[in-house]
PDB file of N, CA, C and O in Angstrom:
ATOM      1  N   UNK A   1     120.387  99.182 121.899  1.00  0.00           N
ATOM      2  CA  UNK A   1     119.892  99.057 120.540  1.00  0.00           C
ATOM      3  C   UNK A   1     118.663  99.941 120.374  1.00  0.00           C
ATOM      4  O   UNK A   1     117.832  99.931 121.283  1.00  0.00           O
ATOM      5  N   UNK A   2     118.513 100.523 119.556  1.00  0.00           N
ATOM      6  CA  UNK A   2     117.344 101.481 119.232  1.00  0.00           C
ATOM      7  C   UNK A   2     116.197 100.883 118.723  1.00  0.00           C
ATOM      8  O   UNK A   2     116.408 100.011 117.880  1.00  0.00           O
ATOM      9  N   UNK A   3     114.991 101.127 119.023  1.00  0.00           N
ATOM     10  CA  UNK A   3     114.109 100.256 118.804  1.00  0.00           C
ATOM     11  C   UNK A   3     113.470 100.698 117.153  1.00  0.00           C
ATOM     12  O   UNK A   3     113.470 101.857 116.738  1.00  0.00           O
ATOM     13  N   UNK A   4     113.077  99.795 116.561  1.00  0.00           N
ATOM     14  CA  UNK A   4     113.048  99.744 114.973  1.00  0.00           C
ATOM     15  C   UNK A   4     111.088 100.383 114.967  1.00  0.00           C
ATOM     16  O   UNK A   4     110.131 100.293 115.736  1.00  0.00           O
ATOM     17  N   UNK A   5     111.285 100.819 114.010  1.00  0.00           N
ATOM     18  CA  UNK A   5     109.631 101.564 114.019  1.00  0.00           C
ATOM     19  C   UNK A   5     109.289 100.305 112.882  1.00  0.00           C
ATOM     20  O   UNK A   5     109.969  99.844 111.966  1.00  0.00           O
ATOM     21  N   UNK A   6     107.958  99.986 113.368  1.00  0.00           N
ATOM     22  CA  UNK A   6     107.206  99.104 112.328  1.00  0.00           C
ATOM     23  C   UNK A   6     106.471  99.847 111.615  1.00  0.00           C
ATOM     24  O   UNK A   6     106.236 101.029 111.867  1.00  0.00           O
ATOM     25  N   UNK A   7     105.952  99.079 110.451  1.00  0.00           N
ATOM     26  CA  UNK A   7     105.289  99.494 109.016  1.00  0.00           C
ATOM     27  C   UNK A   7     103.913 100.436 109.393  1.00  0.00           C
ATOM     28  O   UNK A   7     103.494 101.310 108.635  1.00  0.00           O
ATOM     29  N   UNK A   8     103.228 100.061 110.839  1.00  0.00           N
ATOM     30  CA  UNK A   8     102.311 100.201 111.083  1.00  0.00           C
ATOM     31  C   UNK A   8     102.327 101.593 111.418  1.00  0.00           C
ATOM     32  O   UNK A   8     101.496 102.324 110.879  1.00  0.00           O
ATOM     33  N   UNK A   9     103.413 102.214 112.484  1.00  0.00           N
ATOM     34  CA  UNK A   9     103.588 103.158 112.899  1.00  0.00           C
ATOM     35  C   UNK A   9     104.237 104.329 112.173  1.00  0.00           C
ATOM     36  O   UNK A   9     104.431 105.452 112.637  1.00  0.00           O
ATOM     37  N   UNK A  10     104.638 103.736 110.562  1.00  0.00           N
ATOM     38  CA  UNK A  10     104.941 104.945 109.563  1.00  0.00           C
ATOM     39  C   UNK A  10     103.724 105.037 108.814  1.00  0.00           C
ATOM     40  O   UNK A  10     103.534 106.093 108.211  1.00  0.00           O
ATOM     41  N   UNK A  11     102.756 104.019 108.727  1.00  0.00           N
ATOM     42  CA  UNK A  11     101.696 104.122 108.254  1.00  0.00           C
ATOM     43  C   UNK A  11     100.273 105.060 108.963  1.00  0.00           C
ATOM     44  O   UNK A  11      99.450 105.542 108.185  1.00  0.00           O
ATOM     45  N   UNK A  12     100.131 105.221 110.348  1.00  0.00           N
ATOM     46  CA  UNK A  12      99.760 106.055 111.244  1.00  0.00           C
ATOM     47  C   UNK A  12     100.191 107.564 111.182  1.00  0.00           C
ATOM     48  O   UNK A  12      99.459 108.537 110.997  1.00  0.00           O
ATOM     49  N   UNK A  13     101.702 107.529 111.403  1.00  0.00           N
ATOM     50  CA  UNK A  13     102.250 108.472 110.776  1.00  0.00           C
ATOM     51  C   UNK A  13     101.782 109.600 109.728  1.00  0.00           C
ATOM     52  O   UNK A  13     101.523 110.803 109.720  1.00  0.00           O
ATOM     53  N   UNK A  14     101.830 108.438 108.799  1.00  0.00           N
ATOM     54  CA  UNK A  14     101.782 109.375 107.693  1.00  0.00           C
ATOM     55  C   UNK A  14     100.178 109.706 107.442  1.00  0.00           C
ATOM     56  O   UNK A  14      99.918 110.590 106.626  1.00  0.00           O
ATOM     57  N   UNK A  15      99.225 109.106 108.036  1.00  0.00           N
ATOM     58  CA  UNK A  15      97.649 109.185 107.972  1.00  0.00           C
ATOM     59  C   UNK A  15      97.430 110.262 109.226  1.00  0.00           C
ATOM     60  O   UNK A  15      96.427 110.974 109.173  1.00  0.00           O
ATOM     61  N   UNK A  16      98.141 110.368 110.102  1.00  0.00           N
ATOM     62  CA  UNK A  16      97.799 111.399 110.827  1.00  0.00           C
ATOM     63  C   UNK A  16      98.143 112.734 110.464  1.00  0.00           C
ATOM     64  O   UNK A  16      97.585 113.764 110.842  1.00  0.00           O
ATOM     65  N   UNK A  17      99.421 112.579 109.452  1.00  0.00           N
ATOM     66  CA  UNK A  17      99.971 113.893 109.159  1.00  0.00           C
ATOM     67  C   UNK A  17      99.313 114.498 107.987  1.00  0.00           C
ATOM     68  O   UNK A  17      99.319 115.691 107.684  1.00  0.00           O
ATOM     69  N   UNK A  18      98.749 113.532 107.374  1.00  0.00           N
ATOM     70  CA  UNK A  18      97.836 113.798 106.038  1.00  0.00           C
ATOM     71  C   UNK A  18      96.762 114.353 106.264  1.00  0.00           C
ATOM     72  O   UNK A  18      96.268 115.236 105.564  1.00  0.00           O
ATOM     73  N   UNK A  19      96.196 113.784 107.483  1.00  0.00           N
ATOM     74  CA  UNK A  19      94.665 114.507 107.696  1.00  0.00           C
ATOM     75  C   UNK A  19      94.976 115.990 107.816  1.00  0.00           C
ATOM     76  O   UNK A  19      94.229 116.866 107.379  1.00  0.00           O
ATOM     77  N   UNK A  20      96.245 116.234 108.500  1.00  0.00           N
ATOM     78  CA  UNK A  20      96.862 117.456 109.475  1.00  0.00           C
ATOM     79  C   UNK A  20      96.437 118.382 108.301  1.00  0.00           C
ATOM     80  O   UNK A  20      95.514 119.195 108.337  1.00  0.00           O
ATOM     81  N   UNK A  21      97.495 118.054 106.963  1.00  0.00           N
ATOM     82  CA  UNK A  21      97.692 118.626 105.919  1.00  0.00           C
ATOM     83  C   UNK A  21      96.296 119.030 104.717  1.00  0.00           C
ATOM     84  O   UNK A  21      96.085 119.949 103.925  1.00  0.00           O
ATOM     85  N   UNK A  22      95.691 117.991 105.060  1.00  0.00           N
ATOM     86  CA  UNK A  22      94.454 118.475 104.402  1.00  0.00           C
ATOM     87  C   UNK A  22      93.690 119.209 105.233  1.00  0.00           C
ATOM     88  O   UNK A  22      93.240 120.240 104.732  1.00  0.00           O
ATOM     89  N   UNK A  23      93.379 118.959 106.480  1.00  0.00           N
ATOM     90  CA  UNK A  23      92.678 120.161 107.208  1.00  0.00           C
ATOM     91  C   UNK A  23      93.137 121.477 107.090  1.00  0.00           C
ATOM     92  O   UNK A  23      92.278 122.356 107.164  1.00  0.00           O
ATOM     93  N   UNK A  24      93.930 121.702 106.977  1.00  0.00           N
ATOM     94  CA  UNK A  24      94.714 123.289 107.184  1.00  0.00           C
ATOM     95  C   UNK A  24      94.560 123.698 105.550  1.00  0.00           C
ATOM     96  O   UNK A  24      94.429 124.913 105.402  1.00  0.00           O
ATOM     97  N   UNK A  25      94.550 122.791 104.090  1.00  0.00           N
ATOM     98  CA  UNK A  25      94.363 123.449 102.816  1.00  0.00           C
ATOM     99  C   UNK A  25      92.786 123.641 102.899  1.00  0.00           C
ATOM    100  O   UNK A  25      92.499 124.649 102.253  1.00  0.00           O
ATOM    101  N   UNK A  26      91.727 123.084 103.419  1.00  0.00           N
ATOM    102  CA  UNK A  26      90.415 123.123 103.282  1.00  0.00           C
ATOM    103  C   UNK A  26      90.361 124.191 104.277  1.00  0.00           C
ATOM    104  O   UNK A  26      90.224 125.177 103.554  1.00  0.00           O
ATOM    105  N   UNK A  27      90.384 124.649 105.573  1.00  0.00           N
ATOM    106  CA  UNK A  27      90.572 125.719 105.994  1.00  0.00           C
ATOM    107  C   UNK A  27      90.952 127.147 105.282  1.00  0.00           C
ATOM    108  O   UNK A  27      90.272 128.148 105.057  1.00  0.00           O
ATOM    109  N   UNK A  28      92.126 126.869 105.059  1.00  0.00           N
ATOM    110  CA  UNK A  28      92.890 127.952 104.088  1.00  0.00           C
ATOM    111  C   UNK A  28      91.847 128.572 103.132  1.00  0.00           C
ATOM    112  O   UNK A  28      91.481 129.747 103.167  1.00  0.00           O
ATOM    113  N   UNK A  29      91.342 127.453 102.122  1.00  0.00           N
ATOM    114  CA  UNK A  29      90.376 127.804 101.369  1.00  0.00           C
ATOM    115  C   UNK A  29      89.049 128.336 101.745  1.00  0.00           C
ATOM    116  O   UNK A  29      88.363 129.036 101.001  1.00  0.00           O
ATOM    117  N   UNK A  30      88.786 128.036 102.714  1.00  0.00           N
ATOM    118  CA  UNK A  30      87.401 128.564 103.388  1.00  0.00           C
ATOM    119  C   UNK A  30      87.658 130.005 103.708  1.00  0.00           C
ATOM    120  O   UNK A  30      86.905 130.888 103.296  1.00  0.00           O
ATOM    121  N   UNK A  31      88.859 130.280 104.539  1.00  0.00           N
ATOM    122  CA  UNK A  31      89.426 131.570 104.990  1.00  0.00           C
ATOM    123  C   UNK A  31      89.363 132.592 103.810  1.00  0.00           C
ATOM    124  O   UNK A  31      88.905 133.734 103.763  1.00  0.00           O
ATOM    125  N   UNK A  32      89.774 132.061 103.176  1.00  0.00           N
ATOM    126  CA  UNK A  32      90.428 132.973 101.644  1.00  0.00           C
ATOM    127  C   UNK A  32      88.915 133.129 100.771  1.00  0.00           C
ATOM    128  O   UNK A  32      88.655 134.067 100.018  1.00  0.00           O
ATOM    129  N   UNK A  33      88.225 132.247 101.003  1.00  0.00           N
ATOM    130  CA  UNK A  33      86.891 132.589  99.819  1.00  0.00           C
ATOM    131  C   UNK A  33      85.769 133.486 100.772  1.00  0.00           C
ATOM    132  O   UNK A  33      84.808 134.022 100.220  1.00  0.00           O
ATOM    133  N   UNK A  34      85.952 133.577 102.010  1.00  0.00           N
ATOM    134  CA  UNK A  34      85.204 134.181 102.973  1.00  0.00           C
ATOM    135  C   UNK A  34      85.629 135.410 102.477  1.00  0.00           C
ATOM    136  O   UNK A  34      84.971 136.141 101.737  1.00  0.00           O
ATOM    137  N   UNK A  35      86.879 135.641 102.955  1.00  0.00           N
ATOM    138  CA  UNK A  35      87.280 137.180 102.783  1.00  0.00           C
ATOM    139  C   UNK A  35      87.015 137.566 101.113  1.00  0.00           C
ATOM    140  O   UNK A  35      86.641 138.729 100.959  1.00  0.00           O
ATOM    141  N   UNK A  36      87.116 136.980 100.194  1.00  0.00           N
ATOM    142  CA  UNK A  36      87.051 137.455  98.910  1.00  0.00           C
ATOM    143  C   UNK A  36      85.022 138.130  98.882  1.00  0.00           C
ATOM    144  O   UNK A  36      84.498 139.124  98.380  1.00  0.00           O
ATOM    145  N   UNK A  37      84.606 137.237  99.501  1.00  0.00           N
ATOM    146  CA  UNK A  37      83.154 137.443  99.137  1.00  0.00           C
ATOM    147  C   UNK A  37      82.593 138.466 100.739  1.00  0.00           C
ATOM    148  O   UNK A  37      81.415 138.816 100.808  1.00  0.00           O
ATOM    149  N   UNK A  38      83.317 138.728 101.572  1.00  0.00           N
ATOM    150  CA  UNK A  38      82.939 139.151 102.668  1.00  0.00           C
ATOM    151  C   UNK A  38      82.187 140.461 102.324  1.00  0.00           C
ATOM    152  O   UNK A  38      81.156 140.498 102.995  1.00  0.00           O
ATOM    153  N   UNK A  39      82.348 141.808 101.344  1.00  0.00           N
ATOM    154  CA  UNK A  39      81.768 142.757 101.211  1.00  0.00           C
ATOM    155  C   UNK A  39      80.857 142.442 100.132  1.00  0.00           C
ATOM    156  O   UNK A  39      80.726 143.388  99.355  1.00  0.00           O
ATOM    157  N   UNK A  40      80.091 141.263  99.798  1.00  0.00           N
ATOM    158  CA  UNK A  40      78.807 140.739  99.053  1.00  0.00           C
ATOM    159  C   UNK A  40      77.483 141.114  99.725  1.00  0.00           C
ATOM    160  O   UNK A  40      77.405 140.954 100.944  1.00  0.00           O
ATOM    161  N   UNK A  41      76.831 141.414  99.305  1.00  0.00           N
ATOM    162  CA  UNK A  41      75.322 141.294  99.832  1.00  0.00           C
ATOM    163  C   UNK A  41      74.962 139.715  99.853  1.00  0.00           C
ATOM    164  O   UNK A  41      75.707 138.888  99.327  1.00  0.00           O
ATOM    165  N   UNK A  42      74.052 139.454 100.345  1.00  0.00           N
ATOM    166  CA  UNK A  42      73.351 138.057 100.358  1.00  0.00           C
ATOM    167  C   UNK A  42      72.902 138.459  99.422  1.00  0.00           C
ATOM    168  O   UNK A  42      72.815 139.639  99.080  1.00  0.00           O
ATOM    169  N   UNK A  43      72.317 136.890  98.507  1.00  0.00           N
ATOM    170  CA  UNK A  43      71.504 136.933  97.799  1.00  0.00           C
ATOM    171  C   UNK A  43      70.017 136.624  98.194  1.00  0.00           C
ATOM    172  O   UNK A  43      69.986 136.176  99.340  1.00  0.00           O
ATOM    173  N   UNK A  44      68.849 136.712  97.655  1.00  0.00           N
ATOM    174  CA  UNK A  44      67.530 136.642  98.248  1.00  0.00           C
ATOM    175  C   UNK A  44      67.594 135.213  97.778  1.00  0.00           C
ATOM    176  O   UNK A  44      67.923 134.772  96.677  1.00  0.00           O
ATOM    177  N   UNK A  45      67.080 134.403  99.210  1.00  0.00           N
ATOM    178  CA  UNK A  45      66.922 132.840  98.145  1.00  0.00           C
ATOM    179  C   UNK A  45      65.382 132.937  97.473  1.00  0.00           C
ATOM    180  O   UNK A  45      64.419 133.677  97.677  1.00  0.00           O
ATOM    181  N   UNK A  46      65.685 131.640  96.430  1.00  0.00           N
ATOM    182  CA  UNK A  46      64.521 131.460  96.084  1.00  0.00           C
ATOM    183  C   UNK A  46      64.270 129.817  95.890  1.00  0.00           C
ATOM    184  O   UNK A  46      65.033 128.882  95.647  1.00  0.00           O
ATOM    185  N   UNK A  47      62.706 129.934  96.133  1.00  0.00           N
ATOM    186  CA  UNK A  47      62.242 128.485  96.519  1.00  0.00           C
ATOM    187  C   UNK A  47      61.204 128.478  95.368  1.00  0.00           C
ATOM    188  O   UNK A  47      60.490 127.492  95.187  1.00  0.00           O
TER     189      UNK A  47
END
């Protein structure tokens, strides 16, 4: 008999795969706004 997955372990599941999925779009976005602004000068801060 195949053993039955509980609620808990699709719930893990799906929270582990979610983090997966949001790490890699917040990445993505970091990657992509780096390179857009990469030939910028700094700006001088001001205080």
């Amino acid at each position: 008999m195949a053993k039955t997955k509980t609620d808990l372990s699709a719930a893990l599941t799906g929270f582990i795969l979610g983090a997966v999925v949001l790490f890699l779009v917040v990445t993505t976005i970091v990657i992509l706004t780096n390179a857009k602004y990469r030939n910028e000068a700094a700006a001088e801060a001001k205080h």
